[in-house]
C-alpha positions in Angstrom: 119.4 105.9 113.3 122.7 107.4 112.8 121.4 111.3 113.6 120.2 109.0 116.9 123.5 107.3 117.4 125.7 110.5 117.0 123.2 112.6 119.6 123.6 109.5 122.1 127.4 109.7 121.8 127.5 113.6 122.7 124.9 113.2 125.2 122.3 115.5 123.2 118.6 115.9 122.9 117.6 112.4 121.4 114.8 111.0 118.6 112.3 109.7 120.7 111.7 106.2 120.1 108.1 106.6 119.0 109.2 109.0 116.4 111.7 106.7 114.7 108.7 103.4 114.7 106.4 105.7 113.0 109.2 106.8 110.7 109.6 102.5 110.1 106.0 102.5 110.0 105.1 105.1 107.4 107.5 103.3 105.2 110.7 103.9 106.0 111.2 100.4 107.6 114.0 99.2 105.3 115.8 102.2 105.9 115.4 101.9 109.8 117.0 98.3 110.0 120.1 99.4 107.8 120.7 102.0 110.0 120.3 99.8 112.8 123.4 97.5 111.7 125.3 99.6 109.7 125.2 102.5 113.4 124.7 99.4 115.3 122.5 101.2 117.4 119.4 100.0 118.7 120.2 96.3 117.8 120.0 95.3 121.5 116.3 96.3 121.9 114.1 93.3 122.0 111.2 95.4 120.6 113.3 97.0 117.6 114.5 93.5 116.7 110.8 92.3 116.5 109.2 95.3 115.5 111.2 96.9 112.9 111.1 93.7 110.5 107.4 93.0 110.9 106.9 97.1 110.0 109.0 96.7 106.7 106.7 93.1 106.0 103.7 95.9 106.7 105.5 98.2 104.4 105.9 95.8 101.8 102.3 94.8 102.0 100.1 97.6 101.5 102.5 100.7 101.5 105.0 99.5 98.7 102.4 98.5 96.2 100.0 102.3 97.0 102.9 103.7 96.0 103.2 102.0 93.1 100.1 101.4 91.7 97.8 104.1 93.1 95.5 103.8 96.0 92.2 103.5 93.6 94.0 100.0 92.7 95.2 98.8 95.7 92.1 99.3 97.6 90.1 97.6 94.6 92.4 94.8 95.0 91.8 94.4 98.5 88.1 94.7 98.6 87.8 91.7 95.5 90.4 89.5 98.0 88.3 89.8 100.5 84.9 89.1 98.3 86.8 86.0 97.1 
């Protein structure tokens, strides 16, 4: 967001908006909305402001806990919540 910010200032070749959602989405949606507020860029967009949180809930729910516990356990997890 601030790399975007500082080419929109000088008029430069800009991230592409679908490039910085899959960014969020891969998990770097945390990161995304700090440098939304802290560049106050992009804070304006109805579909950042909607999408970005919902990405770092996503994040939180099934790319978080991969990382963390391996995907062998998270996908064994999921498949006995869903049995139950």
């Amino acid at each position: 967001m601030l790399y975007d910010k500082k080419q929109a200032k000088l008029s430069q070749q800009r991230i592409p908006e679908k490039r910085l959602f899959l960014v969020a989405a891969l998990g770097g949606a945390l990161g995304s909305f700090i440098g939304m507020q802290v560049a106050r860029h992009k804070t304006k967009h109805w579909n950042f402001l909607i999408f970005i949180p919902f990405l770092f809930v996503l994040n939180l729910v099934i790319i978080y806990p991969m990382a963390i516990f391996g995907i062998n356990y998270w996908i064994t997890y999921v498949i006995h919540f869903l049995i139950a």
